[in-house]
C-alpha positions as CSV (number, residue, x, y, z in Angstrom):
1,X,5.3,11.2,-17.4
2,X,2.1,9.0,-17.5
3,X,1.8,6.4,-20.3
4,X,-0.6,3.4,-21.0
5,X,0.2,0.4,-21.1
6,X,0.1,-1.5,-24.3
7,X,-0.9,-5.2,-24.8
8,X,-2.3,-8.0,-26.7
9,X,-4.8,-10.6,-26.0
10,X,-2.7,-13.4,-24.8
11,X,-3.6,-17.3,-25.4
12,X,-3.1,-18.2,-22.0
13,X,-1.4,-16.3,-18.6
14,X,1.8,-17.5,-19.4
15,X,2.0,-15.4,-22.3
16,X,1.2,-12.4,-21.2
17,X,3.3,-9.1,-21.7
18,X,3.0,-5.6,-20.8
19,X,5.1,-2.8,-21.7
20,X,5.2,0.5,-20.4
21,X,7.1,3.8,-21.9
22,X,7.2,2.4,-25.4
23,X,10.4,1.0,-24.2
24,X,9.1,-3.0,-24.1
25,X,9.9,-3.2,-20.1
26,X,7.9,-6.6,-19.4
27,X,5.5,-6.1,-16.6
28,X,4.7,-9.6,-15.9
29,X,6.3,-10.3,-12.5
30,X,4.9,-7.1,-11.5
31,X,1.6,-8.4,-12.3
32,X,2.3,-12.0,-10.4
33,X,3.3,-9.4,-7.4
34,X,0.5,-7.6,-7.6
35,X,-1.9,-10.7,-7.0
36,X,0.2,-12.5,-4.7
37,X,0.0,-9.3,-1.9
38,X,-3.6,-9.0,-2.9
39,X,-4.6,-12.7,-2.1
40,X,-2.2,-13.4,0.5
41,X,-3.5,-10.2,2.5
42,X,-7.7,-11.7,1.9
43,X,-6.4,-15.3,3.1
44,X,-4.1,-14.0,5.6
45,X,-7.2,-11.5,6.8
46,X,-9.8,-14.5,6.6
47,X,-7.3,-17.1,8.7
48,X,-7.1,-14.3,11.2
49,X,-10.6,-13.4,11.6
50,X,-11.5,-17.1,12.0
51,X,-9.1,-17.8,14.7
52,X,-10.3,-14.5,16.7
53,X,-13.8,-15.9,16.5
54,X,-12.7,-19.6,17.9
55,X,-14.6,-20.9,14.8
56,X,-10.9,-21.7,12.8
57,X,-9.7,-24.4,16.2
58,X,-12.0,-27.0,14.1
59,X,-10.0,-26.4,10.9
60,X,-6.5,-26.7,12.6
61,X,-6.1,-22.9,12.5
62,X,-4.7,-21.1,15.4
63,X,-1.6,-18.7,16.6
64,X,2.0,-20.0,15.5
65,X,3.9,-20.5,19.0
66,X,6.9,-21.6,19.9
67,X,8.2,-22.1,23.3
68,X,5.5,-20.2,24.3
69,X,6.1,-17.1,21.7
70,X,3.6,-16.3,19.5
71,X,5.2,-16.3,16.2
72,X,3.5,-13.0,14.5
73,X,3.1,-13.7,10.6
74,X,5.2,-10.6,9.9
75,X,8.1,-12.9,10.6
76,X,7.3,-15.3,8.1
77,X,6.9,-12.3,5.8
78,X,10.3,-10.8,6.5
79,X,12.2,-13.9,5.8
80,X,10.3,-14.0,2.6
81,X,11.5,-10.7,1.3
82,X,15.2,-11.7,2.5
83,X,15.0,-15.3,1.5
84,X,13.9,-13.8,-2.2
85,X,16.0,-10.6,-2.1
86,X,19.2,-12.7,-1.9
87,X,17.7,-14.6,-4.7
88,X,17.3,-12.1,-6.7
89,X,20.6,-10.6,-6.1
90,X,22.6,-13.5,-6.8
91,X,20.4,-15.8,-9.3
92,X,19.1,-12.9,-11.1
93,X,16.5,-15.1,-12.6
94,X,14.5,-14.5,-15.8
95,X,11.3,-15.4,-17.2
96,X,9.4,-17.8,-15.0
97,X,11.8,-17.6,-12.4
98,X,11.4,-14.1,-11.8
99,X,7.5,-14.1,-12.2
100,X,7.8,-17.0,-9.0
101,X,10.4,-14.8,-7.6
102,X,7.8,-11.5,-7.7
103,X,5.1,-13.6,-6.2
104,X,6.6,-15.3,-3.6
105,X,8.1,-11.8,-2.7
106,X,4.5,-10.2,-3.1
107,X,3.8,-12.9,-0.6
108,X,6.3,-12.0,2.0
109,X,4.9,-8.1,1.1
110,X,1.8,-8.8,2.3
111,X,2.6,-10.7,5.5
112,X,5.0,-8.4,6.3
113,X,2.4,-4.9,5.9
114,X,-0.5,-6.6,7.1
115,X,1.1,-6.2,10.6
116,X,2.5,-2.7,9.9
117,X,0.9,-1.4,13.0
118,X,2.3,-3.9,15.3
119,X,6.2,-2.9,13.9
120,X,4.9,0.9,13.7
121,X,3.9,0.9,17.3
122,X,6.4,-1.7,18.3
123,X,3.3,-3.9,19.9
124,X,0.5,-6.1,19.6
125,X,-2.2,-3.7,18.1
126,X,-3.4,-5.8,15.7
127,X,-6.8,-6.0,16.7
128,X,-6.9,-2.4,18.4
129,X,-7.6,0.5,16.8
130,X,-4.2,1.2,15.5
131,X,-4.4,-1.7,13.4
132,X,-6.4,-0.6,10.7
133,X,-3.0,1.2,9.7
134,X,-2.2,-2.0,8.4
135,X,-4.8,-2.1,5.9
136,X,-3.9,1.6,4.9
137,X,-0.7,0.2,4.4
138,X,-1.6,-2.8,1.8
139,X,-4.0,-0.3,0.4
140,X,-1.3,1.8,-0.7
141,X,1.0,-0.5,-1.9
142,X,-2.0,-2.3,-3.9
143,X,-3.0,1.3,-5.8
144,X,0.5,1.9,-6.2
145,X,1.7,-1.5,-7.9
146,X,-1.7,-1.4,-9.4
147,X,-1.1,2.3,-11.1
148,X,2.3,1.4,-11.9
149,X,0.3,-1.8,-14.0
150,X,-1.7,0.5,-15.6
151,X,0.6,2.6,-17.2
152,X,2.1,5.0,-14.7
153,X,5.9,5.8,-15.1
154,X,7.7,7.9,-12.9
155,X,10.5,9.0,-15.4
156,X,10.1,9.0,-18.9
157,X,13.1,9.2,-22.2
158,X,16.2,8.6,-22.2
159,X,18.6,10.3,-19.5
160,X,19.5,13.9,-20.4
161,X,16.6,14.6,-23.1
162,X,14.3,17.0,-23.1
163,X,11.5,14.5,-22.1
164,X,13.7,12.9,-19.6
165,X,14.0,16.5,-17.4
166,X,10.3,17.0,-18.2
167,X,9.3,13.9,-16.1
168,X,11.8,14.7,-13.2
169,X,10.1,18.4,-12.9
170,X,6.6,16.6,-12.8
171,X,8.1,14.0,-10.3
172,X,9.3,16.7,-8.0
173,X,6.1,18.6,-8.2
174,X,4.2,15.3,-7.6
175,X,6.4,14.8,-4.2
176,X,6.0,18.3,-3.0
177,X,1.9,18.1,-3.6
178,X,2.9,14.5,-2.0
179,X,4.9,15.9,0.7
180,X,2.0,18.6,1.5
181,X,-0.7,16.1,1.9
182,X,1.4,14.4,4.0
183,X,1.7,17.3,6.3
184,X,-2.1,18.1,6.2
185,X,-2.7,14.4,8.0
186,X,-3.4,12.7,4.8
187,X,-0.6,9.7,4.5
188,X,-2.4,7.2,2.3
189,X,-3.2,10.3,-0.1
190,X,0.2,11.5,-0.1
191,X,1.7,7.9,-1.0
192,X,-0.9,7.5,-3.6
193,X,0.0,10.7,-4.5
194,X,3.1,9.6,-5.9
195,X,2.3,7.5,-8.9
196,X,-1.2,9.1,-9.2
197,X,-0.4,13.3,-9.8
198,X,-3.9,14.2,-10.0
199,X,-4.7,12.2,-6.4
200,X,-2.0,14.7,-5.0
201,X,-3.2,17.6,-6.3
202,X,-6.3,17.2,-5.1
203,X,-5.3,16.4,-1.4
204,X,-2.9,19.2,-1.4
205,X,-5.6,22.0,-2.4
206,X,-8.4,20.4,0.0
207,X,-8.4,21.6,3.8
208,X,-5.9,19.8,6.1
209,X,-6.9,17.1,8.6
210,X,-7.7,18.5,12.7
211,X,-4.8,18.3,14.5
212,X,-2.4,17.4,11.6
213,X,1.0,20.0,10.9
214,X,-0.5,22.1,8.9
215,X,-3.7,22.7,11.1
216,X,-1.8,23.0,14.0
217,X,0.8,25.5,12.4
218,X,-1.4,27.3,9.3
219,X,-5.0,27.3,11.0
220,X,-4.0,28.1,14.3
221,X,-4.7,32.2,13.3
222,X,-7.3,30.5,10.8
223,X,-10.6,30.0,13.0
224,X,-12.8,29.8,10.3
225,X,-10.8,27.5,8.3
226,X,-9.7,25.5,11.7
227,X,-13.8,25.2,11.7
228,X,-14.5,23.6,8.2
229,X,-11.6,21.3,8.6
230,X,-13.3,20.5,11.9
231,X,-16.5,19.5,10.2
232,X,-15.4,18.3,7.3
233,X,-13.1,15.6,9.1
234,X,-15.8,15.1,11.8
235,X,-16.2,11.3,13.6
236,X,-18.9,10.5,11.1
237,X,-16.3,11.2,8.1
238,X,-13.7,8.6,9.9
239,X,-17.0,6.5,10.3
240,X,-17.3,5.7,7.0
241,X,-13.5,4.8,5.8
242,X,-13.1,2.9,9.4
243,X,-16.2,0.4,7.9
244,X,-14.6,0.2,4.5
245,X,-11.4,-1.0,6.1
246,X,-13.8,-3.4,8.6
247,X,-15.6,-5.3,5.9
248,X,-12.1,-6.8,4.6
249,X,-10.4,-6.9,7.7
250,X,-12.5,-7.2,10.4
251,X,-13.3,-4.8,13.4
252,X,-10.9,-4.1,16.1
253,X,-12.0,-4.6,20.2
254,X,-12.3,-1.3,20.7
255,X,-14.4,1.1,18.8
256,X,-13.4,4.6,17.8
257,X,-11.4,6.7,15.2
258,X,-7.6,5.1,14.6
């Protein structure tokens, strides 16, 4: 199910090829994706930052309105995706057009997820602590494009073959570990999970997040094991990822666990 990716040194960017499988799929516009949500999300998160501080109103930067609406950047991000979906659909481009095609829609990816809490919650939580779901969000799409990059491959052979129903057994087991993770209160570890087996393995054995479905409905008789989930997903544990996600994009108004 899980295959490296083979490739040469290329003269220059333009040359480069990737394929995956053995079966000479080129993974070049997944590559131009893959940067374009990376460094549109940093820019998007530095712009933001600035005009939250009042430092950007010297540079020109500040909130899109108009007549009086504040224009989120998720809707510049959704008519990306459609504006590029319909191209894709009816140009079908190759080549360089499809490697401008996967960044532009990488673009409109990462406008679109780096207000995922807002269209979660259906309001304005980007600076609260519900935003930092957001940055969960691009960080799962990011591991995931970037595992798919590096050689993962969700089905394998041709249709029908031996090796073909060998990589749809793993894939199921990989979405029920997924599936169990996601239950225990551990979503960016169950999506990860996905393209990454041994990532879902690991969060489906470990003890299951306070308060998630499977502490509430397997712990509840489970005391002891209630306890050690307890300390082992105390505030100082959700201390530590909350300042990873604050160094890239910024802290929310209100302190506390999201």
């Amino acid at each position: 199910m899980r295959a490296w990716a083979e490739s040469s040194v290329p003269s220059s960017a333009s040359q480069l090829r990737i394929s995956i499988s053995g079966n000479g799929a080129n993974l070049r516009p997944l590559l131009w994706m893959f940067l374009a949500i990376l460094l549109t999300f940093l820019i998007t998160r530095m712009v933001t930052r600035l005009i939250r501080s009042g430092s950007g109103s010297g540079a020109g930067l500040g909130n899109v309105k108009v007549a009086g609406i504040h224009i989120h950047h998720q809707v510049f991000g959704i008519l990306i995706l459609i504006g590029t979906g319909i191209v894709l659909i009816s140009a079908t481009p190759q080549g360089v057009g499809l490697d401008v095609a996967a960044a532009v829609f990488g673009v409109g990816v990462s406008l679109t997820l780096d207000e995922f809490a807002l269209w979660l919650h259906l309001e304005d939580v980007y600076w609260a602590n519900e935003g930092r779901k957001s940055v969960d969000a691009i960080f799962c799409v990011l591991v995931v494009t970037g595992a798919l990059i590096g050689g993962a491959d969700l089905l394998s052979g041709r249709v029908g073959t031996a090796a073909w129903w060998t990589s749809v057994c793993v894939l199921a087991i990989d979405l029920m570990l997924s599936v169990t993770c996601v239950l225990k209160g551990k979503i960016v570890t169950g999506v990860i999970g996905i393209v990454i087996s041994i990532v879902a393995l690991v969060g489906a054995i470990r003890l299951a997040k306070p308060g998630s479905w499977w502490a509430v409905h397997r712990y509840e008789t489970r005391p002891r094991r209630a306890a050690r989930a307890a300390r082992r997903f105390d505030l100082h544990h959700q201390e530590r990822w909350n300042r990873v996600r604050d160094i890239v994009a910024g802290s929310p108004s209100q302190k506390g666990p999201a």
